[in-house]
N, C-alpha and C positions, 0 to 999 in steps of 0.2 A: 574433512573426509570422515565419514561415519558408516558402519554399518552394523545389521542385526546381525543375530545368532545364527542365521543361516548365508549372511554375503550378502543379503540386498543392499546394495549401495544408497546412501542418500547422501548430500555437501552441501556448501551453503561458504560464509567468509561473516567472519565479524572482526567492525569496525568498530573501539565503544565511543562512545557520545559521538556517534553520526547521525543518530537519526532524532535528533534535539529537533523540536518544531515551534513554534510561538504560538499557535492554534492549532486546538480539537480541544477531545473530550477528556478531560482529567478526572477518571473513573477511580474501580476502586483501589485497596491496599494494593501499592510493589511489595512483592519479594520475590526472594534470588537471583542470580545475573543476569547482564543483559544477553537475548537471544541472537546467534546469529541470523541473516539473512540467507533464508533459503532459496533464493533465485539463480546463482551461479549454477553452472555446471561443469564439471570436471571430469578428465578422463584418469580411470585409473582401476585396479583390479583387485578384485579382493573374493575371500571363501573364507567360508563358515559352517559348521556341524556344530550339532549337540551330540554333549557326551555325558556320561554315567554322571561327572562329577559337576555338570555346568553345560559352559560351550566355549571354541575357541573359535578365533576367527585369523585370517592370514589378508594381509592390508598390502601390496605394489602400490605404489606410484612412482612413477615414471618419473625421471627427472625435465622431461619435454612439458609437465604440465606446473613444474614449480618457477620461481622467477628466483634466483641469488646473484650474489656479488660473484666475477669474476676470478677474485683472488682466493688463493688456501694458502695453508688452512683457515677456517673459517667455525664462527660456534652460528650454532642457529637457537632457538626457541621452540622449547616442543611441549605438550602437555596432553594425556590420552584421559578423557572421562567416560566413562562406565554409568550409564543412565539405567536405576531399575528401576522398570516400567511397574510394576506391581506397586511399590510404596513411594515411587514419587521422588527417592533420593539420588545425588550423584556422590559417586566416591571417583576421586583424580586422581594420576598416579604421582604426582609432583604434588604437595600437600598446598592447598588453598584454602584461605580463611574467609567469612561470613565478613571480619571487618575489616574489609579492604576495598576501595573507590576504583582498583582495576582487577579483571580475575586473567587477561593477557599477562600483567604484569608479574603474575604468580607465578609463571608457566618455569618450567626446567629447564637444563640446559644440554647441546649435543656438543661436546668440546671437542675440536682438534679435528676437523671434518675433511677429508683433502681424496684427491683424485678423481672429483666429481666432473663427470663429463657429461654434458645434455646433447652433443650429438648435433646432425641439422636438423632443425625441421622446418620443412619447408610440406605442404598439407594442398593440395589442388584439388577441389571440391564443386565441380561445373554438375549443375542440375536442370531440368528441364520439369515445367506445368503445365499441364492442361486442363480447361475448365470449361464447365458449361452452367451457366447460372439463368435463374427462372424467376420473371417479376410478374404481378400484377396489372397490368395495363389498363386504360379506357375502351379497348379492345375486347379484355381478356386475357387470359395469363398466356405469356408467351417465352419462349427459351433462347440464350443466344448461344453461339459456341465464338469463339475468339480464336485467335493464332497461341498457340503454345509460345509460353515466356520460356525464354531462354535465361540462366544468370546463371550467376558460379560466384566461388568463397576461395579466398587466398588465405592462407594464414603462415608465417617463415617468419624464426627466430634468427632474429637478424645478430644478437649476441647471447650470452646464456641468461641474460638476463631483460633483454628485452625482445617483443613478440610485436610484428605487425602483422593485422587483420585488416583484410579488402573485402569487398563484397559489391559485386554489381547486379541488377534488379535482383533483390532477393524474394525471395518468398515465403510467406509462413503460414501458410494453410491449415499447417498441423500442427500447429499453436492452440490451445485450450481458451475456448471461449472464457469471457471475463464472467466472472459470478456478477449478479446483477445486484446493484443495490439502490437503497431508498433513499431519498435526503429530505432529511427533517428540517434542517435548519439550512434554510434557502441562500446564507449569508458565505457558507461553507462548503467548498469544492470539494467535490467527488473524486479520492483517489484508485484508482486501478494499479495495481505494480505491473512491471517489465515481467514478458515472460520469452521473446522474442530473443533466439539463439545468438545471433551475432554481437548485438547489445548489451546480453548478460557475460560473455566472456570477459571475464575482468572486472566486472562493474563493482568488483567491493573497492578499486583506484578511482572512482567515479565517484562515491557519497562524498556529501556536503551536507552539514548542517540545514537543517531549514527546506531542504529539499531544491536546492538551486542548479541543481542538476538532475534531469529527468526525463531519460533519452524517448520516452514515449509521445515528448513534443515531433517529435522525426514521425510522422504517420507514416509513409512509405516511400524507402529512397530508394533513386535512380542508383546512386553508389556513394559509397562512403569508406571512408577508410580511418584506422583505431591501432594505436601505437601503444602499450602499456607495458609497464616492467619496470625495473628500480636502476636508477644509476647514480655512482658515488650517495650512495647510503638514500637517497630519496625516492620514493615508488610515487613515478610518474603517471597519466594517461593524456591522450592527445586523441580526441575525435572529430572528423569532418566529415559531414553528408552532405549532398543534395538531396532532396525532397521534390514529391511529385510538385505539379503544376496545380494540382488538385487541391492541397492542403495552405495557396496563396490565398489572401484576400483578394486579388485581382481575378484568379482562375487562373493567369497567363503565367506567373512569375516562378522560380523555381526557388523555394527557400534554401540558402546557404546557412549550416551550420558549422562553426567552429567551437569547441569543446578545451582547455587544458583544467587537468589538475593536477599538485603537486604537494605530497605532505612526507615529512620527515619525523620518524620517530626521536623520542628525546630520553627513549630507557624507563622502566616502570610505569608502563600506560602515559604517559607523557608526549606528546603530539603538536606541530607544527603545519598548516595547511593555507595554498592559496590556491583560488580559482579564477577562472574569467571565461563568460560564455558570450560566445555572438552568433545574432538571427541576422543576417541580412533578406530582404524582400524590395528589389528594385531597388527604391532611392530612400526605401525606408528600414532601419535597423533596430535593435535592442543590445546592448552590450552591458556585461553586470561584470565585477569585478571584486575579489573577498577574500580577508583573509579568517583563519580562523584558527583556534588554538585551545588543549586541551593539558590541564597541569594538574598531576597528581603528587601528594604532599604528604608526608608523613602518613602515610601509609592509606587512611580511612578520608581525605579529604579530595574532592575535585574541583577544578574549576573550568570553565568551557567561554569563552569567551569569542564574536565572529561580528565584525564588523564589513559591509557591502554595502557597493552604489550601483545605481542605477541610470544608465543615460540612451533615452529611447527618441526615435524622430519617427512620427508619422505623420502625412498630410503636412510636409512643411516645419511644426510643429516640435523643437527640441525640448526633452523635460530631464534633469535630474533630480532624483530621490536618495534617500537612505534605507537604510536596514541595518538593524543593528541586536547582538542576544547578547545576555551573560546570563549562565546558570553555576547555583556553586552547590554541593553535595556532601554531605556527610553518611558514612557506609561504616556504622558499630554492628556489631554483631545484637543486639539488643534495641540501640535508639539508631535514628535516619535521619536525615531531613535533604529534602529535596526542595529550592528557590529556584525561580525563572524569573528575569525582568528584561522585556526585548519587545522592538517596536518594525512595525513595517509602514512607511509613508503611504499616503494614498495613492502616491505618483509612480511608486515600487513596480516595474515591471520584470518579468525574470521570461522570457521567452522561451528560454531553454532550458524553466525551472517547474516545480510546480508549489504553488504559494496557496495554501488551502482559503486563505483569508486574509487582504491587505487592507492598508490604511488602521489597523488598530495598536493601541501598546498592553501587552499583555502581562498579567504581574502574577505569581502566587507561590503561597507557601505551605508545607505540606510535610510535616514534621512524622516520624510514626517510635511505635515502639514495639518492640518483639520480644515475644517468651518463649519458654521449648518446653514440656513436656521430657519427663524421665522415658529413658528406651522402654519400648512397649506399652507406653501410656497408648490411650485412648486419643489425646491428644497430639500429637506432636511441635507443632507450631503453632503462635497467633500473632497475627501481625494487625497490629489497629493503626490509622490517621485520620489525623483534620486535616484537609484542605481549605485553604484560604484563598478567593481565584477574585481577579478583578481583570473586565476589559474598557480601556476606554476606547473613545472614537481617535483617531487617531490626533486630529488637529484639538479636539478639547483638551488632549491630555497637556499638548506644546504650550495652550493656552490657559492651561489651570481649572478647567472646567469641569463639570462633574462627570464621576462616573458612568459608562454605559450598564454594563454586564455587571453581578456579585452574584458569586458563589460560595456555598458554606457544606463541605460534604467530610459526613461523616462514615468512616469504611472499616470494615474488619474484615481478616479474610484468616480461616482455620485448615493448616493441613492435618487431616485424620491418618491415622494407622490405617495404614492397606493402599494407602495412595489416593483417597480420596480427599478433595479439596473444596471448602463451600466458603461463600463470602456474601455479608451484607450492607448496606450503606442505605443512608439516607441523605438527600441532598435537601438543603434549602438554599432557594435563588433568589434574585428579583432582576428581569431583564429590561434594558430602557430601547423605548421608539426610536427608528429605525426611519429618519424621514425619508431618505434615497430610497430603503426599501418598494416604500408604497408611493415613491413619485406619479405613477402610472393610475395609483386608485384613483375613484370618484363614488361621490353616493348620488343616488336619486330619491332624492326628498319631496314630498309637498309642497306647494305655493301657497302662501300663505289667502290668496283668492284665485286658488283652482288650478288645477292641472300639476306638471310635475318639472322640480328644478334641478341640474344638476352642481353639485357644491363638491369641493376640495376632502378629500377623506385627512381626517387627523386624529392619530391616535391613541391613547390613555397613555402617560406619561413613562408608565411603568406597572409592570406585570408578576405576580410574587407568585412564586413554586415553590411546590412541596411533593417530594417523590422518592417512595423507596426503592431499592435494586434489592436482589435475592441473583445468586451467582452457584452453580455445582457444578463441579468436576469428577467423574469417575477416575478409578482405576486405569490404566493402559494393561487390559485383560488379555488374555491370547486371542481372543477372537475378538473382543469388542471394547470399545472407548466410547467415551462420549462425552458434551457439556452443554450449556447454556444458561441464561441468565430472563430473570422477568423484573420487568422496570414497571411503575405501577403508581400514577397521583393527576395532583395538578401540574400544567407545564404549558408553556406560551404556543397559541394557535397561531404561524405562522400566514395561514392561510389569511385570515381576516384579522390579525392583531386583537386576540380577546386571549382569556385565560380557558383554557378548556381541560376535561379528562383524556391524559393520553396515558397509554398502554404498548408496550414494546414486549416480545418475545422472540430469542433468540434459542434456536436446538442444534448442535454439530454432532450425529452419529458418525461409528465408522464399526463398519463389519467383515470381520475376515476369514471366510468361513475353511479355505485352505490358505497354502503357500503362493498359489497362484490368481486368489480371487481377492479383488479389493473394493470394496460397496463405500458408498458416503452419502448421506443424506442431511442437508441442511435445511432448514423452514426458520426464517422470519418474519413475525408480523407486527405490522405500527400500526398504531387506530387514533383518531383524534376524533374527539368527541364536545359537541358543545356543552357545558355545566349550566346554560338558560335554561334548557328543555330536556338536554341527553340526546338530540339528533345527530347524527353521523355528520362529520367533514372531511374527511379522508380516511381512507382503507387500505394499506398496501401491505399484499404477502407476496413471498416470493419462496418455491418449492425449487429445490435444487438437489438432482440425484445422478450420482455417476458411479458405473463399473465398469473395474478395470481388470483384464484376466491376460495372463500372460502363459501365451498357451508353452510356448517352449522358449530361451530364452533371448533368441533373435527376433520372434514372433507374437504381436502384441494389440490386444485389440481395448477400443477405451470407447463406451457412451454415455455421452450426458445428456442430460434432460431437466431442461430450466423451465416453469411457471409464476409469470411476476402479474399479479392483479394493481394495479393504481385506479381507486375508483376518488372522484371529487362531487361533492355534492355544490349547487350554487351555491356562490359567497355573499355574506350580509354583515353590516357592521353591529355584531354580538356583541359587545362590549358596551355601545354606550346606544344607538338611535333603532337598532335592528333595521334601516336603511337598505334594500339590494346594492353589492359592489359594483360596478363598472368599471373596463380596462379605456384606459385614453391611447386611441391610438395615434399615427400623424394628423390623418383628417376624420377620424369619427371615432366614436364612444358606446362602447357595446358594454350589455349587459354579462357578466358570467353565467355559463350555464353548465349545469350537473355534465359530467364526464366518467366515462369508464372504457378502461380497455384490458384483455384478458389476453396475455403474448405466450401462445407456449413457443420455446425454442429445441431445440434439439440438434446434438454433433452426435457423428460416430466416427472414428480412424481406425483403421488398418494397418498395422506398422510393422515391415520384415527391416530389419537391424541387423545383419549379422555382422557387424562392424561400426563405430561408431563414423558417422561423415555416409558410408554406404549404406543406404534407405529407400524403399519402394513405400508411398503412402499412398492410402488411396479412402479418401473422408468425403460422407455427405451430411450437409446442411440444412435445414430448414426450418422458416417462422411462420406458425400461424396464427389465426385469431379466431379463440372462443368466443361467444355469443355472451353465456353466465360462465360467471369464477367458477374456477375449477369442478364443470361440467362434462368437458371433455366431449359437448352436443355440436353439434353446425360445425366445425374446425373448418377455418376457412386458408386455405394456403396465402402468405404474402408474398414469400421470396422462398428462394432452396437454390442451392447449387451442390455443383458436383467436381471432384477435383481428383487429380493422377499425379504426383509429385517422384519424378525420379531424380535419383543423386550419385553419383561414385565420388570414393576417396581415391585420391591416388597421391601415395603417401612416398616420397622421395626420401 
């Protein structure tokens, strides 16, 4: 539960070592603790003012939004941190030390707690949509209007400690478009977080390691229902949905999910966790199964260990897999080190997970060391490391066989007086070929007496990078914040497997001109460039701008505005023949050819709140397509819709 100087509420749950992954990007220097997840949302009340000597703020919550044990008295765990936003530091009110592997485990205590009564809650939440959405057609663009969806949301605390949530056809229209993003490394899935209301209640009983649990496989359910809250010392969750007919591989079938998780604390960041998720789809299923567990040790050490399987049937077709992490951690106020060694089978399926990259074993080691600067230096912090990062394929690894991926990344990162933060690093790589990648290439070669052949694309062994980052962070000023980072070298041309000049720029503004107005502006752009010639091979920016004004505090209006350019130039084999690429398809073999598309997006909502559950929204939508990047000439409509979203709470 958090809020400013004036009451704005913000919440969020942290879990530590939940969100451990075997795959991405191991950037620059860690410091300070890990961040909560800001997806939850909670109800609960709070005010704030500035005064002569600071500000104070006044914090409710409601025992309806907490989950405890039955029994009193009872102690709980409490800790309040004070973030100033000017120089960057937090001071706790329960004293927390720099060298320690948990900062929950820091937390204070509320002794001898008794008389606590949560009351019923029992929450009936029946909502009605209405929609008229507009396509594109061979016709001509044309509009449909559909029948108003009916749904509604149940939520009754069945004891004080545990809460069921229902929901039948729900709706989320007034859900915030996803920020759009780029993928460089074609090998690696694209995550999007949960932003969808009934999903995020509770979801901090939901994290798993590795991400094996990840309700955004549920695209849009018919009904589902979600049981969370702690019983005899363990905090539970239990979810089940059905899923449209839409989101089957057949078209016809309805995916059945079932969801449990269960982890028990073991006292000083210390943790205990098992899960198990099942897809059912007709005669074909996915079911994963894992335990996992997190041990903190004399103070500064941790260890995380998660072991899962995997047994999937499709097409007839049974497979089981493993998966399996251990990560162990040292947390001095001075030295660190941070190890991973964990593997996902090729056969790994998680249906109800999201696995950013399977079939590989992923290993590295990532030592640092920190200094501080005397109060009022110039300096305050610095924190340097090497990472050591190694991926193999997953079956070479079982089999002895050589590495795929090495990384060698060297990172500093300096917090300044006044709250500003800059970091730089330099990475050197060497990535290896990728044959499943390019199964589908072909080149078109010469004959040796005329005309032309089509032959097998095969790729150079291995690809060596060389590339600096540059990293700044402003202040969190009264009106303004900001950051971003520029990435800058050699680095593997995914498109056609050669070595090329790529280029990454990242900007996060944020402008706040009053209490009531809130502006954000994002711009990313990647470029890959060939180093034969210097000609373009791909181009992707993506402009992202949203404001949000809250005219009074029931009343609330938010527009965003997305621009993502993806342009591809034809693909050739750069690296070794300069050959044109070819895609193989079932029955024929086409050439690549240059591509560009310019998508501006656009949301606005409407939102009267004068209560949380009672809400009138009323949001429209629409995609077009520019002719040239960010010209803003010819816009041509693709799709728009239009929506009325009504709800009452009726709160028992």
């Amino acid at each position: 539960f958090a809020v400013n100087p004036f009451g704005v509420q913000g919440d969020g749950a942290l879990i530590e070592g939940a969100n451990i992954t075997a795959s991405g990007f191991i950037g620059g220097a860690v410091v300070g603790r890990e961040q909560p997840d800001l997806s939850p949302d909670y109800v609960f009340q709070s005010r704030g003012r500035v005064t002569e000597w600071g500000y104070e703020v006044e914090v409710r919550i409601p025992f309806k939004s907490l989950r405890y044990q039955p029994k009193q008295p009872q102690d709980w765990s409490l800790n309040i941190v004070r973030q100033v936003k000017h120089s960057g530091f937090e001071d706790s009110w329960f004293p927390a030390r720099r060298a320690n592997a948990t900062f929950i485990g820091q937390s204070g205590n509320l002794i001898g707690l008794a008389g606590m009564h949560r009351g019923l809650v029992m929450d009936l939440n029946p909502e009605a949509t209405a929609k008229r959405t507009g396509t594109l057609g061979a016709s001509g663009y044309g509009y449909e209007t559909g029948n108003p969806q009916v749904g509604g949301n149940v939520r009754w605390g069945v004891t004080d400690n545990l809460t069921l949530n229902g929901t039948v056809k729900p709706d989320f229209s007034q859900v915030e478009s996803d920020a759009g993003q780029l993928a460089f490394d074609p090998r690696q899935a694209l995550f999007f977080p949960e932003k969808r209301p009934f999903f995020l209640e509770g979801s901090e009983l939901f994290q798993v390691p590795q991400g094996l649990i990840y309700t955004r496989r549920i695209v849009q359910p018919v009904a589902a229902v979600k049981l969370t809250g702690n019983a005899s010392g363990t905090d539970i969750g239990f979810l089940s949905a059905v899923d449209g007919t839409f989101a089957s591989a057949s078209g016809s079938d309805n995916p059945i999910y079932n969801i449990v998780r269960a982890q028990r604390s073991l006292g000083h960041g210390s943790r205990v966790g098992l899960a198990y998720t099942d897809r059912i789809e007709g005669s074909n299923y996915n079911r994963v199964a894992e335990f996992d567990s997190r041990l903190v040790f004399k103070e500064i050490y941790g260890l995380s260990v998660q072991l899962a399987g995997s047994r999937t049937r499709n097409g007839g077709v049974t497979t089981t897999a493993p998966l399996w992490l251990s990560q162990f951690t040292i947390q001095h106020r001075v030295w660190g080190l941070r190890s991973l060694f964990a593997g996902i089978s090729d056969d790994f399926r998680s249906a109800s997970g999201f696995i950013g990259r399977a079939g590989i074993v992923h290993s590295y080691v990532d030592p640092s060391w920190t200094t501080y600067g005397k109060p009022g230096a110039l300096l305050q912090r610095f924190t340097g490391d090497i990472v050591v990062d190694g991926i193999w394929q997953y079956q070479n690894f079982i089999h002895g066989r050589r590495i795929q991926d090495q990384k060698l990344h060297f990172n500093g990162n300096a917090a300044l007086r006044g709250g500003w933060n800059i970091g730089a690093g330099y990475f050197v790589e060497s990535f290896g070929y990728d044959s499943a990648l390019y199964a589908d290439y072909r080149l078109e070669v010469p004959k040796s007496g005329g005309g032309l052949d089509t032959i097998p694309f095969v790729g150079q062994p291995t690809i060596g990078n060389g590339e600096y980052i540059v990293q700044v962070g402003t202040p969190q000023w009264k009106h303004f914040s900001g950051g971003g980072f520029f990435l800058q070298g050699h680095d593997e041309n995914f498109f056609e497997w050669a070595s090329a000049d790529l280029l990454l720029l990242s900007v996060d503004l944020s402008y706040r001109p009053t209490e009531r107005i809130r502006n954000s502006v994002s711009y990313f752009w990647q470029q890959v460039n060939r180093r034969t010639d210097g000609s373009l091979v791909n181009v992707g920016r993506i402009l992202r701008a949203k404001v949000e004004y809250q005219l009074s505090r029931p009343l609330f209006v938010r527009l965003v505005g997305q621009y993502v350019q993806d342009q591809t130039d034809s693909l050739r084999d750069d690296s070794r023949t300069g050959a044109p690429i070819l895609i193989a398809g079932p029955t024929t073999v086409t050439r690549t050819q240059a591509s560009a598309h310019n998508n501006f997006h656009v949301d606005a909502l409407l939102s009267y709140q004068p209560i949380p559950g009672t809400v009138v929204f009323a949001g429209y939508g629409s995609d077009l397509e520019d002719q040239d990047a960010f010209q803003f000439r010819g816009l041509k409509r693709q799709a728009d819709a239009l929506f009325v979203k009504l709800s009452y709470l009726f709160r028992l």
